[in-house]
C-alpha positions in Angstrom: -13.1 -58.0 -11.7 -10.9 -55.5 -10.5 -7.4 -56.3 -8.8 -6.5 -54.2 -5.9 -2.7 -54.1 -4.6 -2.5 -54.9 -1.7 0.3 -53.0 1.0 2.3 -54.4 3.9 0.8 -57.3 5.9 -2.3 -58.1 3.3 -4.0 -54.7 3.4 -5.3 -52.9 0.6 -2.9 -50.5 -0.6 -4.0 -46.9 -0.5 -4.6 -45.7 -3.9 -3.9 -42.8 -5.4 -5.5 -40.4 -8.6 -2.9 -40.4 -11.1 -4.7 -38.5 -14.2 -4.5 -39.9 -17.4 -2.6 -43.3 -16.0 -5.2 -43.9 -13.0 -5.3 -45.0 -9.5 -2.3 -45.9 -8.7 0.0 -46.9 -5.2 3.0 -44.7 -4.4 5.2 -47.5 -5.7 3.7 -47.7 -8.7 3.1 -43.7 -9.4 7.2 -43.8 -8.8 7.9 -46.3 -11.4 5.8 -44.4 -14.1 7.0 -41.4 -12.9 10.9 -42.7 -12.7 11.5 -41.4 -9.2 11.5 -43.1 -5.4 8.6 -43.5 -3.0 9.1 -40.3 -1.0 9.1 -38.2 -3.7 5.6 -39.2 -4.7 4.7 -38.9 -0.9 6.4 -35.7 -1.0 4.4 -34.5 -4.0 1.0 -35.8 -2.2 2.1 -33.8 0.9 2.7 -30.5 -1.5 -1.3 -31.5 -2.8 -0.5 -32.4 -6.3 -2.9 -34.7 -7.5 -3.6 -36.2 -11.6 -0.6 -36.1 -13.9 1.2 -34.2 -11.9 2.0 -37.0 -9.2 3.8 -39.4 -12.5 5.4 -36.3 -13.9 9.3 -37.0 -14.6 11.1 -35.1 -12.2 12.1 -31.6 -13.5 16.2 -31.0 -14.0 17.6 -27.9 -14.1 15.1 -25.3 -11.8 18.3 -23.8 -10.5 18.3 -20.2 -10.5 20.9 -18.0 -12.6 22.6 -15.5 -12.5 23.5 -15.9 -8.8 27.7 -15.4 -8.3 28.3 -18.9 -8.5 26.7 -19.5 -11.9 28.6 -16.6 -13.4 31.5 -17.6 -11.6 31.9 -21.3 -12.7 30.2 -20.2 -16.3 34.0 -20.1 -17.7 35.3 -22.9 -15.8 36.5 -20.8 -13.2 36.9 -21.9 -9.9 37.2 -20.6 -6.7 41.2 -20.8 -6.5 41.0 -18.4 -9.5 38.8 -15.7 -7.5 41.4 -16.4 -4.6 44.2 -15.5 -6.8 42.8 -12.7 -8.6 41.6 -11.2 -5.1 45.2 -11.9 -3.9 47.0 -10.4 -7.3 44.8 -7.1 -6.9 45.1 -6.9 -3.6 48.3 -7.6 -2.7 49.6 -4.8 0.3 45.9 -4.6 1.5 42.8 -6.3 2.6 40.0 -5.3 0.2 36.8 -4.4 1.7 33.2 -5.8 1.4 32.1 -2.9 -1.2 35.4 -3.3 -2.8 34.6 -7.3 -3.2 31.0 -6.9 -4.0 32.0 -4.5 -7.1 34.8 -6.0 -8.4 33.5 -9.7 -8.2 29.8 -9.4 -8.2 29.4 -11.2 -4.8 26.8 -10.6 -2.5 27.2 -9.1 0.8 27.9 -12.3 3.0 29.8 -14.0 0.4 32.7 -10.5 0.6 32.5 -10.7 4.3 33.5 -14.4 4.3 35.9 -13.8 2.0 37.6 -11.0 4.3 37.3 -12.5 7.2 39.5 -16.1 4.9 41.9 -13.3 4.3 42.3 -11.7 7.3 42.9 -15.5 8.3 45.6 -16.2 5.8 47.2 -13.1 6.1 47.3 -12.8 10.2 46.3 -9.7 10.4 43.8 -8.4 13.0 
């Protein structure tokens, strides 16, 4: 005799293929798998089925080599970049291209960064 769960209000539970560790509810693929309910709802909705629905969540698929991972590599933070920007550029207001070269920050990241020191400085 086979159980089957049961969900809210004495229904059956819908089940679910789970490979290797078999049909299993939501709640059930998220203990194995060691993440909540909507994350196994979330991977249903994406269409992965099997072992791939009580798969530990994966850490660490941040991109690199963005500005902010080469920025905060050496502990830096952005009240160093603030600095340096203000030590180099002390009589001026660098430009985007300038920024971009000397800091390896993408386009909208320089602009923002004019535009705080335009800000700070009051100029126009």
């Amino acid at each position: 005799m086979q159980l089957v769960p049961t969900g809210k209000n004495g229904k059956q539970a819908r089940v679910h293929d789970c490979g290797a560790a078999g049909m299993l509810t939501a709640k059930q693929a998220a203990a194995i798998a060691g993440v909540n309910v909507v994350s196994i709802y979330n991977r249903l909705g994406a269409g992965i089925v099997g072992d791939g629905l009580v798969a530990p969540p994966q850490r660490g698929i941040r991109s690199t080599g963005t500005f902010r991972d080469q920025l905060y590599a050496d502990g830096q933070s952005a009240i160093f970049v603030a600095c340096s920007i203000a030590q180099k550029y002390q009589h001026r207001i660098p430009t985007v291209d300038e920024l971009r070269s000397e800091f390896g920050m993408c386009r909208a990241t320089a602009y923002r960064w004019t535009a705080a020191i335009r800000a700070a400085r009051g100029a126009e």
